[in-house]
C-alpha positions in Angstrom: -71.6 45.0 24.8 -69.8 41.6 26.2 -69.4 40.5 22.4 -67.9 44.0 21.8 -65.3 43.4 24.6 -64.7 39.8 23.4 -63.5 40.5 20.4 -60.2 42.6 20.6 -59.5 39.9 23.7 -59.9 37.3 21.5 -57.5 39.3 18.2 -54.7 39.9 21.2 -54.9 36.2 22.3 -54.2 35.1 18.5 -51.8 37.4 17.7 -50.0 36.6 21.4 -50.3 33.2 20.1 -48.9 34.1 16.4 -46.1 36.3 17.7 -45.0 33.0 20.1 -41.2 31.1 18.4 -39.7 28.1 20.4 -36.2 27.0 19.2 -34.9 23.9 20.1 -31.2 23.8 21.1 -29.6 22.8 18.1 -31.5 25.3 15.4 -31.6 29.4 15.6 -33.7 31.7 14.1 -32.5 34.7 11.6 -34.4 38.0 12.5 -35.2 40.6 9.7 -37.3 43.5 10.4 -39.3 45.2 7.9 -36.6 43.1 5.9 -32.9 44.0 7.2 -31.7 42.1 9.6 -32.1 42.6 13.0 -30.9 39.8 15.3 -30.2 36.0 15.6 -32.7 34.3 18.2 -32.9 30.9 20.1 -32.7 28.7 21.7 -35.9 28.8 24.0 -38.6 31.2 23.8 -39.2 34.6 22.1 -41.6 37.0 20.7 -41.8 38.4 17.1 -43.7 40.9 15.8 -46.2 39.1 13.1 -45.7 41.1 9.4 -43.1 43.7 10.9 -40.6 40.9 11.7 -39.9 37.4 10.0 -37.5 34.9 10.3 -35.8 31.9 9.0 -34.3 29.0 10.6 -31.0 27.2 10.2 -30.0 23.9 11.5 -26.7 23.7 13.4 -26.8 20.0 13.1 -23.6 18.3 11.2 -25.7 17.6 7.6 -24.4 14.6 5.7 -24.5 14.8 1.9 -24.0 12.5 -0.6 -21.7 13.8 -3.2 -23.4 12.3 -6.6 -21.1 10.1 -9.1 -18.4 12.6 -11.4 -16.9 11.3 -14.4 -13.0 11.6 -13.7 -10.3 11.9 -15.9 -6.9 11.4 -14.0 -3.5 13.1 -15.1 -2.9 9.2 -16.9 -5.8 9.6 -18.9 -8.0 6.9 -17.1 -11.5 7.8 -16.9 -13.2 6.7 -13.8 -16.2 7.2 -11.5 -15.9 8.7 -8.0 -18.5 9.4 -5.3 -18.1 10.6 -2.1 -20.0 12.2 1.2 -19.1 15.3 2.7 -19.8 16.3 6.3 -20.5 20.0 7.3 -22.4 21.9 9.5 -23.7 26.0 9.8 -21.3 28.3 12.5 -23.0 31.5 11.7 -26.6 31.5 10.8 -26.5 35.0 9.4 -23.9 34.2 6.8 -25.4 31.3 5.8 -29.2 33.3 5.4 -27.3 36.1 3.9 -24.5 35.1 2.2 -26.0 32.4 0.0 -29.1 31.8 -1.8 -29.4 28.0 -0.5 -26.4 27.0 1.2 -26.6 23.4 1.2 -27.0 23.7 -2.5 -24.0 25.4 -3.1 -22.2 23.3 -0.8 -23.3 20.4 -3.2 -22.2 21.8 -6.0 -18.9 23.0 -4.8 -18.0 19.6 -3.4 -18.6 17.9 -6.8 -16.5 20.6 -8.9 -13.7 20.2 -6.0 -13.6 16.3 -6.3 -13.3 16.5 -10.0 -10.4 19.0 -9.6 -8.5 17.9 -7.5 -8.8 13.9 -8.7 -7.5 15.5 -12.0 -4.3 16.2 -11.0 -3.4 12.8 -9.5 -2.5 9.5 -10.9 -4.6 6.4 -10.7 -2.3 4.9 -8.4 -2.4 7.8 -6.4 -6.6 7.6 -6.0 -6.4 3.4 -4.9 -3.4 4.1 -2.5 -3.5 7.6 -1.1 -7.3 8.4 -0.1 -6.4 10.5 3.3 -4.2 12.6 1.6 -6.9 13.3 -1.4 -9.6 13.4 1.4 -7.5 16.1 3.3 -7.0 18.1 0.1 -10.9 18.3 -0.8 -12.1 19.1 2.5 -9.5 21.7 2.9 -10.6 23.2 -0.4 -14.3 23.3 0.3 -14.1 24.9 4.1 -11.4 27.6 2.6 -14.5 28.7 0.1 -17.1 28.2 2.7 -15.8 29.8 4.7 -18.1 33.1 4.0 -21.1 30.8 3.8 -20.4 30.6 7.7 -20.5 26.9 7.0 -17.6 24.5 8.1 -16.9 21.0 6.2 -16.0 18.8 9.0 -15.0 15.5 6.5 -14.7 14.4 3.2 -14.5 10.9 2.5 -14.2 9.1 -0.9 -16.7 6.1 -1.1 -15.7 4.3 -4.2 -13.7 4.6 -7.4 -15.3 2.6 -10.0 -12.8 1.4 -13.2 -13.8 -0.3 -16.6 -13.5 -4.1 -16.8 -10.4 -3.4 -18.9 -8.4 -1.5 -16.2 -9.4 -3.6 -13.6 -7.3 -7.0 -15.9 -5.1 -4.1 -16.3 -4.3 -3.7 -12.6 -4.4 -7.4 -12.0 -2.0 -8.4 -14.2 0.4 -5.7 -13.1 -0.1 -6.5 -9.5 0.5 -10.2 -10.5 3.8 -9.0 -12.3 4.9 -7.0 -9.5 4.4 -10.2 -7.2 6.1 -12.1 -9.5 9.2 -9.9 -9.5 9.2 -9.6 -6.1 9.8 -13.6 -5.5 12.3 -13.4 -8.2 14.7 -10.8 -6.0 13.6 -12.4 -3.0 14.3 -16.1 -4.5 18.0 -14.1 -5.5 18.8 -12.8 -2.4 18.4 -15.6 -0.8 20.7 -17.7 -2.8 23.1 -14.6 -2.5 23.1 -15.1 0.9 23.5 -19.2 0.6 26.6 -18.8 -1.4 28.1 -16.2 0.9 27.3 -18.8 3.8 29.0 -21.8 1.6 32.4 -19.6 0.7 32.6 -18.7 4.5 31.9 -22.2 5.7 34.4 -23.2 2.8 37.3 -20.8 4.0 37.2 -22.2 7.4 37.5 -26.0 6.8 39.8 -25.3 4.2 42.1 -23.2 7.4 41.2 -26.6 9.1 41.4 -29.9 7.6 39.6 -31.9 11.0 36.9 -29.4 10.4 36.3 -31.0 7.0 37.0 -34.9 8.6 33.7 -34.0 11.1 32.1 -33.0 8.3 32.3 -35.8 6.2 31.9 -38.0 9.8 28.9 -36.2 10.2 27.5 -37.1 6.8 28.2 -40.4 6.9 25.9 -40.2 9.8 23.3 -38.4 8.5 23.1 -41.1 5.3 23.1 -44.1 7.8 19.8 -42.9 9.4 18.4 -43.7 6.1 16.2 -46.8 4.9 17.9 -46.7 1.7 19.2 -49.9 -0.2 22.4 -47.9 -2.3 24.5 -45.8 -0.5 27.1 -43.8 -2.1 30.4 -43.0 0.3 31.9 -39.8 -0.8 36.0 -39.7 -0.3 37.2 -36.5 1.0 39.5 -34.6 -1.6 43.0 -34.9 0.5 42.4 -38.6 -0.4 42.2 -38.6 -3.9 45.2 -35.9 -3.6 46.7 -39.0 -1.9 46.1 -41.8 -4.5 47.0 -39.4 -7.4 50.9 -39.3 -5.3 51.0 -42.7 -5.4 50.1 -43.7 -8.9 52.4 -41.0 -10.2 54.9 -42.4 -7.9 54.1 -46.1 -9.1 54.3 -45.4 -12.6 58.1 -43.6 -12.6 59.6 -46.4 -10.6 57.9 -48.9 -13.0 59.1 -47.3 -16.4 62.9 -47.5 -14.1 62.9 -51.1 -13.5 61.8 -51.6 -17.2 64.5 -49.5 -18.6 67.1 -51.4 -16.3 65.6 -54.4 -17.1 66.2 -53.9 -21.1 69.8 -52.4 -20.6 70.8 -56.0 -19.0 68.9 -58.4 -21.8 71.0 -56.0 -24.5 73.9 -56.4 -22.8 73.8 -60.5 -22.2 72.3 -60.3 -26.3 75.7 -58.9 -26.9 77.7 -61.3 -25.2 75.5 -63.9 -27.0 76.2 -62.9 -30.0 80.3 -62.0 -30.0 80.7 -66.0 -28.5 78.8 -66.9 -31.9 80.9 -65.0 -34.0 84.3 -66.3 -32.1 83.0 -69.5 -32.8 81.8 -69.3 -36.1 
């Protein structure tokens, strides 16, 4: 008789036991009975009714995935390797039971068609120098479709872009040209600006002739303070104007004194001569 007792007590303990869930904060359980859903439970503790109810369990934690390696071919036909991770995490459990076979999956595979996509339709350049903006375009690609999943991408974030040996000379010696132009119009500008700075320093010692005196004082200054065994005076132009006046000058009266000079040997010739003839 007491083993006949015992035995239902001990079914109902074991199927109190079996019927027993515990959730923790961050999952929740999706309740179907007799297969349609019925309810989503947790966290905490709850009852279900074994064989009449089951459920399954989603995480709500953010799930990082690495987005495998995709062959590339940007709109400049160079063929390169990207990888990236994507960050997401489930906002309804019943969408994400429902709605999709395996969600994180799908996910996966959405994410690697997206980054192919979109990387297609921008330059190399574009890939090395603009990585937020791509970022921002993938992400906001993958949540729009997820979206009835119940799942929401958080981040997309390209890791690396892999080139050939061949590109990457390419690139180098392109970024060395670029630098290369660079000091040329920087090297020009500057002596743009050096000649302005001369003509405007030339205007005003030519408006003031003392202006050009100090300057010259000043040079002869700065050439003193030198150890050096030759020194070369330069003469200011006004002078050379000046000894240039006075060797024209020198030269007229010259040729004048010689002319003078001839007319008065003629002349006493002349005499010379008409007191030989009278005499002869």
């Amino acid at each position: 008789m007491m083993f006949a007792y015992l035995v239902p007590i001990v079914l109902l303990v074991l199927l109190l036991l079996a019927s027993i869930r515990i959730l923790p904060e961050y999952r929740r359980g999706v309740v179907f009975f007799l297969g349609r859903f019925q309810d989503v439970k947790g966290p905490g503790l709850f009852f279900l009714i074994p064989v009449v109810q089951k459920m399954e369990v989603v995480d709500l934690r953010v799930i990082t995935m690495d987005v495998p390696e995709q062959d590339v071919i940007s709109q400049d036909n160079v063929t390169v390797r990207v990888n990236a991770v994507l960050y997401f995490r489930v906002v309804d459990p019943q969408k994400a039971i429902i709605q999709v076979e395996n969600f994180v999956n799908a996910t996966s595979q959405l994410a690697q068609t997206t980054l192919r996509s979109v990387l297609g339709k921008h330059d190399l350049d574009e890939m090395l120098s603009e990585r937020d903006k791509l970022n921002d375009d993938i992400q906001e690609i993958i949540d729009t479709q997820t979206e009835a999943w119940g799942i929401k991408v958080a981040n997309v974030e390209i890791k690396h872009v892999d080139l050939d040996e061949s590109m990457i000379r390419a690139i180098a010696r392109q970024a060395e040209a670029e630098r290369e132009r660079r000091a040329k119009v920087i090297h020009a500008e500057g002596e743009m600006q050096a000649s302005e700075k001369l003509l405007e320093a030339a205007n005003v010692m030519s408006a003031n002739p003392a202006a050009l005196q100090l300057r010259y004082l000043q040079t002869m200054s700065d050439m003193s303070n030198k150890n050096a065994s030759t020194i070369v005076f330069p003469l200011p132009m006004d002078i050379m104007e000046a000894f240039k006046a006075m060797q024209g000058f020198t030269g007229s009266g010259g040729a004048d004194d010689g002319a003078s000079r001839g007319g008065q040997k003629a002349d006493g010739s002349q005499s010379t001569g008409g007191d030989v003839d009278a005499s002869s």
